[in-house]
DSSP file (Angstrom, degrees, kcal/mol; ACC not computed):
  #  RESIDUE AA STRUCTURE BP1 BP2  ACC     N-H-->O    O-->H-N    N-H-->O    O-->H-N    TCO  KAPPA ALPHA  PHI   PSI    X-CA   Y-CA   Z-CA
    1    1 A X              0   0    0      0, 0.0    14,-1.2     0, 0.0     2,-0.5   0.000 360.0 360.0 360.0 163.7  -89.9 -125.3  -76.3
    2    2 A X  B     -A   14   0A   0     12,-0.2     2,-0.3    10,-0.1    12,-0.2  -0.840 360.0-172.2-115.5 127.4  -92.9 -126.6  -78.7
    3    3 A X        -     0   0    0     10,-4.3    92,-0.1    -2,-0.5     9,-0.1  -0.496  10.0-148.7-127.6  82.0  -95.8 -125.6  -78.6
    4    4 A X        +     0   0    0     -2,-0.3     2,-0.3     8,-0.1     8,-0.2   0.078  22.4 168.8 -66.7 170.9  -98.5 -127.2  -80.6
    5    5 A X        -     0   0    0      5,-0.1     2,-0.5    90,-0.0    83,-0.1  -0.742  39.5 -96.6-144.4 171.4 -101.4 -125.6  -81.9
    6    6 A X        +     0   0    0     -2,-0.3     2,-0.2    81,-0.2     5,-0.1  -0.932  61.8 136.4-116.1  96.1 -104.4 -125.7  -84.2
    7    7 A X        -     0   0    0      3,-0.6     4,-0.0    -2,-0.5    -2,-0.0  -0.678  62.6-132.5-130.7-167.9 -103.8 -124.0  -87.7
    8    8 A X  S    S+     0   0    0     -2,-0.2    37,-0.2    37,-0.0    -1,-0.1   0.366 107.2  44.4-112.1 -15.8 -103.8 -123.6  -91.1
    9    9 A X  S    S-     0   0    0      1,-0.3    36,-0.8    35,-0.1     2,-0.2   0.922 123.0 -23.5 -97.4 -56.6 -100.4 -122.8  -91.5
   10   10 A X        -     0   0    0     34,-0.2    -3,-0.6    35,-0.1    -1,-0.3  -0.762  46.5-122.9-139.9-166.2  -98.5 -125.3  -89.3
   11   11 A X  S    S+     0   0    0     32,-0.4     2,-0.2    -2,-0.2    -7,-0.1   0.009  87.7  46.7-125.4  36.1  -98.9 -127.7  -86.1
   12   12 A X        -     0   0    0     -8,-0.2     2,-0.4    -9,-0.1    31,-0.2  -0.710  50.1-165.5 170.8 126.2  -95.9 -126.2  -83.8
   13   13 A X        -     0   0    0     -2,-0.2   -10,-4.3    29,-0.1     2,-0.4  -0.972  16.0-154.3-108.1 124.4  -94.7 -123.2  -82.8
   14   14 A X  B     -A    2   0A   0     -2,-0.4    27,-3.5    27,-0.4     2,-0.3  -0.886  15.2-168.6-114.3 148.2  -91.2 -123.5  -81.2
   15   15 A X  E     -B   40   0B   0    -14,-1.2     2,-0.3    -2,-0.4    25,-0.2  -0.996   3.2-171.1-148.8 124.7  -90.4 -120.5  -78.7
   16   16 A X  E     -B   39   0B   0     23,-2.2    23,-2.0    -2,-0.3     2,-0.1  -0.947  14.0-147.7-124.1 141.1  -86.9 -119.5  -77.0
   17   17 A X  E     -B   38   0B   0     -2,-0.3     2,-0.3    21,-0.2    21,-0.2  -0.442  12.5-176.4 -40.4 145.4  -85.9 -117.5  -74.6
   18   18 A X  E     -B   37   0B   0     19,-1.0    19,-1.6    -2,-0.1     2,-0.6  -0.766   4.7-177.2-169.6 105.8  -82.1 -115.3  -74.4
   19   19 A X  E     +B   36   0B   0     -2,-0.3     2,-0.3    17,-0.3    17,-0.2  -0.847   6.8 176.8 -97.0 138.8  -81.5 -113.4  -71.8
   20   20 A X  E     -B   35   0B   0     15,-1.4    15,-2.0    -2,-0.6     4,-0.1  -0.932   8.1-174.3-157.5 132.4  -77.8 -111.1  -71.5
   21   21 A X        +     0   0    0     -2,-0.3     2,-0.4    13,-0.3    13,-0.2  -0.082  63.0  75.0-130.7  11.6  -77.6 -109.1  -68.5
   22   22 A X  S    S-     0   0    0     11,-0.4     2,-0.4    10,-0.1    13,-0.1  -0.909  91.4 -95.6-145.8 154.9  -74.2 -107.3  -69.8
   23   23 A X        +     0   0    0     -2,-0.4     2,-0.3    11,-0.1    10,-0.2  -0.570  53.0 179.1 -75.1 117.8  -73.6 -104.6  -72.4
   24   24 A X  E     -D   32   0C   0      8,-3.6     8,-3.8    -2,-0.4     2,-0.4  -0.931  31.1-119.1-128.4 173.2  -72.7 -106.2  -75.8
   25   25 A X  E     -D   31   0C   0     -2,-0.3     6,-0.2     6,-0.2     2,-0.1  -0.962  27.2-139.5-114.6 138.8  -71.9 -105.3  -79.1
   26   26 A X    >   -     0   0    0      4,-1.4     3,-2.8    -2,-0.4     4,-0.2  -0.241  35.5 -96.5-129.3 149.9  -74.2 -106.6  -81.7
   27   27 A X  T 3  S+     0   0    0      1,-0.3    -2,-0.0     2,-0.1    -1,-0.0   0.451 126.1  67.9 -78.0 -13.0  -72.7 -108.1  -85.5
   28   28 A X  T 3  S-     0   0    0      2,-0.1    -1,-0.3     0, 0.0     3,-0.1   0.400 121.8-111.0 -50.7 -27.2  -73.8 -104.3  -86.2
   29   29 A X  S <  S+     0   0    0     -3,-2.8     2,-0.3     1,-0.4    -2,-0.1   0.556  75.1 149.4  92.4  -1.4  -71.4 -102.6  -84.4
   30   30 A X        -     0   0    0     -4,-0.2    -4,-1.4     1,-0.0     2,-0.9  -0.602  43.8-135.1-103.6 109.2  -74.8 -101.8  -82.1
   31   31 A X  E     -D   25   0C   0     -2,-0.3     2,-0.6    -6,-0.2    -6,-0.2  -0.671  24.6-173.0 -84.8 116.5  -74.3 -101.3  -78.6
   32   32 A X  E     -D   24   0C   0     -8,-3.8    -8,-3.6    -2,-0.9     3,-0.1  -0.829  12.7-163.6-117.4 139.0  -76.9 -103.1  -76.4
   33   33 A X        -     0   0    0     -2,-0.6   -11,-0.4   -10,-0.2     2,-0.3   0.540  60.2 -29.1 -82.3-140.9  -77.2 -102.8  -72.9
   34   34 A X  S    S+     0   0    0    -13,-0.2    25,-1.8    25,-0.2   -13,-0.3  -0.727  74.9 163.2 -73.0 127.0  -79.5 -105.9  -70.7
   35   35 A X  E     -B   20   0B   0    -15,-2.0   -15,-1.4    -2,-0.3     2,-0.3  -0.731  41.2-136.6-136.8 171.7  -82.3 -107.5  -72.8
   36   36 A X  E     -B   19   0B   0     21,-0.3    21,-2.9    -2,-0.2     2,-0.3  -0.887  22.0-159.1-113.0 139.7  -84.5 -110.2  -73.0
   37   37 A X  E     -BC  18  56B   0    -19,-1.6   -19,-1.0    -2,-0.3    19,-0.3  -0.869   3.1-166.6-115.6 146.9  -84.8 -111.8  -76.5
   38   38 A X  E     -BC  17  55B   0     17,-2.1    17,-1.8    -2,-0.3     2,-0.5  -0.895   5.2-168.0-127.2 113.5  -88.0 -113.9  -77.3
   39   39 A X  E     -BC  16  54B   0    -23,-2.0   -23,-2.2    -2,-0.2     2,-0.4  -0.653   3.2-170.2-114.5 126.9  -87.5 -115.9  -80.5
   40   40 A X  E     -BC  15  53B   0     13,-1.3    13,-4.2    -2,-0.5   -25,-0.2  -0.992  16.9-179.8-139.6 133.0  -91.1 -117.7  -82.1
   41   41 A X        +     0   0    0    -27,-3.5   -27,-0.4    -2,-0.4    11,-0.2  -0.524   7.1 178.0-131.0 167.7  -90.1 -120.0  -84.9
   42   42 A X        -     0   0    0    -29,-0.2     2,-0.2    -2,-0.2     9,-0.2  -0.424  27.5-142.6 158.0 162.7  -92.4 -122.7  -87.7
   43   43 A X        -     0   0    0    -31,-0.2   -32,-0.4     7,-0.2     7,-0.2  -0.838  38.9-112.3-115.3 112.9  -92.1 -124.9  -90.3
   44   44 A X        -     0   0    0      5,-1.1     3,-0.2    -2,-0.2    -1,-0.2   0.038  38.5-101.2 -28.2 162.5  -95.3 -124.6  -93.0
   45   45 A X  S    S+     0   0    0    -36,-0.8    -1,-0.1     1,-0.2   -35,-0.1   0.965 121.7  47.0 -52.0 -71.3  -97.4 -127.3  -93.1
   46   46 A X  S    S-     0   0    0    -37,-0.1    -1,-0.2     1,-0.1    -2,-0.1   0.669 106.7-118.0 -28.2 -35.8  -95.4 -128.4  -96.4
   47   47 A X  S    S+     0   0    0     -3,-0.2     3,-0.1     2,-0.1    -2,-0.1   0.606  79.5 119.5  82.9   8.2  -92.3 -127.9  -95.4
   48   48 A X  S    S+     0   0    0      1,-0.2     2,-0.3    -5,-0.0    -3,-0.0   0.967  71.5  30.8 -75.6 -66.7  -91.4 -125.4  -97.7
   49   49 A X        -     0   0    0      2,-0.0    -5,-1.1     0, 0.0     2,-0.7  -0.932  55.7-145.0-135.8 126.9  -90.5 -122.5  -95.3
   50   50 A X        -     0   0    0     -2,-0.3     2,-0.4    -7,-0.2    -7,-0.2  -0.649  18.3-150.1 -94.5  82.0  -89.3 -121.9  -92.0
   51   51 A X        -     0   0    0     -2,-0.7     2,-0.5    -9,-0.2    -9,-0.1  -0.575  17.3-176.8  -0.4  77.0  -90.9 -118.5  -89.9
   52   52 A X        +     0   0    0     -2,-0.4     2,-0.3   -11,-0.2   -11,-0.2  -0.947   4.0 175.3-105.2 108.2  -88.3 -116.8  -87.4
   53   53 A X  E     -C   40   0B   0    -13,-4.2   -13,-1.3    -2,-0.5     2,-0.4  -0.693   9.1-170.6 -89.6 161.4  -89.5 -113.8  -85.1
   54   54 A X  E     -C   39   0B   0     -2,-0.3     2,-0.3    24,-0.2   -15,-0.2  -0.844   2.8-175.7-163.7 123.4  -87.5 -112.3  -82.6
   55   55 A X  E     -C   38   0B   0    -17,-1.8   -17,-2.1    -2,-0.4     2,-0.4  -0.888  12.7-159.1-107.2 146.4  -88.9 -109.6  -80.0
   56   56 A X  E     -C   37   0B   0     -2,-0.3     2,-0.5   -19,-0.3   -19,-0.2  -0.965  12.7-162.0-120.8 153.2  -86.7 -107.8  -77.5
   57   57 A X        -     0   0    0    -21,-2.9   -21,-0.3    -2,-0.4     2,-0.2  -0.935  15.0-148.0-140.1 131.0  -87.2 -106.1  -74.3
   58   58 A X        -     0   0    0     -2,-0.5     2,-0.5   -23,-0.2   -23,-0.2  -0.466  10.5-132.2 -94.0 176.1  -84.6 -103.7  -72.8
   59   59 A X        -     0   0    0    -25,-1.8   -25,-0.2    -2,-0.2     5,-0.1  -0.870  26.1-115.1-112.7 138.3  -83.9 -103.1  -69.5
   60   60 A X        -     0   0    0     -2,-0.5     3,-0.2     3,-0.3   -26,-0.1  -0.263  18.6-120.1 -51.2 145.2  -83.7  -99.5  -68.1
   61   61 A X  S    S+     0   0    0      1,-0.2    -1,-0.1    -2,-0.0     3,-0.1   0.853 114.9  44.0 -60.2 -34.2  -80.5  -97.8  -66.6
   62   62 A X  S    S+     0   0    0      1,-0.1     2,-0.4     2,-0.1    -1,-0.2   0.576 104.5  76.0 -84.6  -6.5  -82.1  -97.4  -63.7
   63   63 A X  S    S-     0   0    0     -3,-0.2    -3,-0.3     1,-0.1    -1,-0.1  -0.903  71.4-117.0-128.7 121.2  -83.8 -100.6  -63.2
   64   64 A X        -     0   0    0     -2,-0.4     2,-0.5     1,-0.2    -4,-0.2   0.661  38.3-112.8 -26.8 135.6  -83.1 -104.0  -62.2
   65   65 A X        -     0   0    0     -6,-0.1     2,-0.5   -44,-0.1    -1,-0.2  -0.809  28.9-172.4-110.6 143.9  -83.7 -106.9  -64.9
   66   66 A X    >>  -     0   0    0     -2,-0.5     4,-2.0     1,-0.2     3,-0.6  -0.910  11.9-154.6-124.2 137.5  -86.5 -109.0  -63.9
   67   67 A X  H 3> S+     0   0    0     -2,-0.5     4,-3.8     1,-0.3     5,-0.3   0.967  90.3  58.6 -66.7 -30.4  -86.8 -112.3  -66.5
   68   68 A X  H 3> S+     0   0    0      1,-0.3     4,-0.6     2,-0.2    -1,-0.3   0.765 113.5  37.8 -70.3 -28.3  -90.5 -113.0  -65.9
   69   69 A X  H <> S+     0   0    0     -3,-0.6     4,-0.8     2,-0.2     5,-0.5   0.639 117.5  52.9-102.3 -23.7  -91.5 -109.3  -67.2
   70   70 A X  H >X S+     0   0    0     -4,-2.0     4,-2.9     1,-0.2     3,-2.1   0.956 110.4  52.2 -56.4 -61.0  -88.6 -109.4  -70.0
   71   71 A X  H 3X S+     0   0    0     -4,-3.8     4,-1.4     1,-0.3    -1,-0.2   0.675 113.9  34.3 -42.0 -39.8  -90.1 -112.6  -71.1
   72   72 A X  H 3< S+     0   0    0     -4,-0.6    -1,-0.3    -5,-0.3    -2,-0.2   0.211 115.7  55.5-112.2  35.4  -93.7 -111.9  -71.6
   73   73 A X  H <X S+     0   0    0     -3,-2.1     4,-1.8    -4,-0.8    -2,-0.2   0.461 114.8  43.0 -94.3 -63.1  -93.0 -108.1  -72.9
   74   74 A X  H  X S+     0   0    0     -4,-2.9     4,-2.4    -5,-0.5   -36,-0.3   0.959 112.6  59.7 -47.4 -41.5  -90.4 -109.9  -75.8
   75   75 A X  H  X S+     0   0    0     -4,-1.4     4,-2.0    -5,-0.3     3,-0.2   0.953 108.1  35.9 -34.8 -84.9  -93.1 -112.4  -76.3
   76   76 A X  H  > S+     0   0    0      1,-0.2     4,-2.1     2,-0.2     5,-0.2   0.830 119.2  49.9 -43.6 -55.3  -95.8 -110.1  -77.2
   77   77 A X  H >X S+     0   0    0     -4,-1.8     4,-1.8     1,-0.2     3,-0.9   0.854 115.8  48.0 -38.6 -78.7  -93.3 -107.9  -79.3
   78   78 A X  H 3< S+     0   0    0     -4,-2.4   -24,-0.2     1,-0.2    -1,-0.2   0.800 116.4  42.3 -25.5 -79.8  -92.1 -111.4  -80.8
   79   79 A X  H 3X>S+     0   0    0     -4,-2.0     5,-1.5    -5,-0.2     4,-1.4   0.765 103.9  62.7 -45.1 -48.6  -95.8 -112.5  -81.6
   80   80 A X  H XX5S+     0   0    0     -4,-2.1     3,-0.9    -3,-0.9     4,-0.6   0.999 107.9  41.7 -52.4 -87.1  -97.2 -109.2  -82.9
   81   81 A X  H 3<5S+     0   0    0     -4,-1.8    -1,-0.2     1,-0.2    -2,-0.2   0.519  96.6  91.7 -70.1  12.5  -94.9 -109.1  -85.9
   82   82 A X  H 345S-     0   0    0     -3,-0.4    -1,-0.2    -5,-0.2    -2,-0.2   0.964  82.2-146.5 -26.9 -79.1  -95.6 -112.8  -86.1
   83   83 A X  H <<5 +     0   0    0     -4,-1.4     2,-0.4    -3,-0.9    -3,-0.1   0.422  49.3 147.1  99.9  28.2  -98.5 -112.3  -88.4
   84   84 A X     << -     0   0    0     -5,-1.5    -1,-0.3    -4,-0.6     2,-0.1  -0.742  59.4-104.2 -83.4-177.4 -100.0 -115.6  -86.3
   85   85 A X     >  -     0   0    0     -2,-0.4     4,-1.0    -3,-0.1     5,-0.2  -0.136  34.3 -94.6 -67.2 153.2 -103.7 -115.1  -86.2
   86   86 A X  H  > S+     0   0    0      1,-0.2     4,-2.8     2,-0.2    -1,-0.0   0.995 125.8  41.0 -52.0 -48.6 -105.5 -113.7  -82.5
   87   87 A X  H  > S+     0   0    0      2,-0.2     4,-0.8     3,-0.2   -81,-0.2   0.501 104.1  50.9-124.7  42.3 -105.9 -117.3  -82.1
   88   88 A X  H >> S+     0   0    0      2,-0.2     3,-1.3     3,-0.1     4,-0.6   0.834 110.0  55.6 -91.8 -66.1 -103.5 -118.8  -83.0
   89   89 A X  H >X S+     0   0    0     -4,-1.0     4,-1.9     1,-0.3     3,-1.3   0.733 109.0  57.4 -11.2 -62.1 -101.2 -116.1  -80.5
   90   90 A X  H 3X S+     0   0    0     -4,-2.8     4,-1.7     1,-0.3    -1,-0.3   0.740  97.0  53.1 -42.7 -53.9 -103.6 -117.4  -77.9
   91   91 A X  H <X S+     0   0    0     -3,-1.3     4,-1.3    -4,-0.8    -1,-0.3   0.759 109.4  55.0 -33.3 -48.5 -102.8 -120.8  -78.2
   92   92 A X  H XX S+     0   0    0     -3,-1.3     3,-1.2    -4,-0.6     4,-1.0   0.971 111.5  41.1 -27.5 -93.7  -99.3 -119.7  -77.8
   93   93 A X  H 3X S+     0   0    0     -4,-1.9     4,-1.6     1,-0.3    -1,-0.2   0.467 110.5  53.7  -3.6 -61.9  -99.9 -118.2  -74.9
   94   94 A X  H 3X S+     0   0    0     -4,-1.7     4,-3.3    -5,-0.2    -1,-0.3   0.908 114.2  49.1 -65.1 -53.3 -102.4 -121.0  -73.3
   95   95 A X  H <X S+     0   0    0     -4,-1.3     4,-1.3    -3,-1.2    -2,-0.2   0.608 106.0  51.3 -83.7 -33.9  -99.6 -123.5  -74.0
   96   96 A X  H >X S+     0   0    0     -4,-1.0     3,-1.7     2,-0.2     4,-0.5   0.989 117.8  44.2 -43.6 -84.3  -96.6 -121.4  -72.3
   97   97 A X  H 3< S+     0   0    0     -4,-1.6     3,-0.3     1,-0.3    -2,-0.2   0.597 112.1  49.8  15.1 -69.5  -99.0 -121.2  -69.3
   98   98 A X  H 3< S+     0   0    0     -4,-3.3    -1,-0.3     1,-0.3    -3,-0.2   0.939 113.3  52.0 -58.0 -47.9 -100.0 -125.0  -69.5
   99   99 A X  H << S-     0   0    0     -3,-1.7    -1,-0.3    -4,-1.3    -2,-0.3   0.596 128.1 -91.2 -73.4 -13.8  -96.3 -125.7  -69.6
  100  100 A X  S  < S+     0   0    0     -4,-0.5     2,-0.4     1,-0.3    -3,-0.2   0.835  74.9 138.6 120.2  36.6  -95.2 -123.8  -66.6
  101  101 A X        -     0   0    0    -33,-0.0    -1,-0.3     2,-0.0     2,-0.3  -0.980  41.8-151.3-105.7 115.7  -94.3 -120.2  -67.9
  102  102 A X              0   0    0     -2,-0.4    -6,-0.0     1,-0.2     0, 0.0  -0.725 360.0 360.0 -96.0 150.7  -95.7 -117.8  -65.2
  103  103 A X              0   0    0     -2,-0.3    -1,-0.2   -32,-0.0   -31,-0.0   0.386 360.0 360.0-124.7 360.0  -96.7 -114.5  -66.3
């Protein structure tokens, strides 16, 4: 989903979701159990170059996966190695919200 904002770098932030609830193997050869993926994407202002993050959150062996805590644990993960600003994150944040992501 798009999520606009107020920057210097761009005027959108696109944010995805990926949920997999089964053990897979990974283009690595990497075995991964149940995750959440949270993917936070932009385009510079220019147009020059395109941003892609990607946070995950695993699920325990022992414990059930629940999306709504995967989601906003990949988020942050996701955001953090962004490099957005506090508020630009925040915006993020405010705009999931606005849009109907309960946290």
């Amino acid at each position: 989903m798009k999520i606009p904002i107020v920057s210097e770098r761009t005027d959108e932030v696109r944010v995805g979701f990926r949920h997999v609830f089964e053990t897979v193997i990974d283009g690595c050869g990497v075995k991964r159990g149940p995750h959440t993926e949270a993917t936070v994407a932009w385009i510079s202002r220019d147009g020059a170059q395109e941003s892609r993050y990607v946070g995950a959150a695993k699920v325990h062996p022992n414990d059930q996966p629940e999306r709504k805590i995967g989601r906003k644990i990949a988020l942050a993960r996701a955001l953090r190695e962004s490099g957005l600003s506090r508020d630009e994150r925040r915006q993020v944040w405010k705009g999931l919200l606005e849009k109907g992501m309960r946290v």
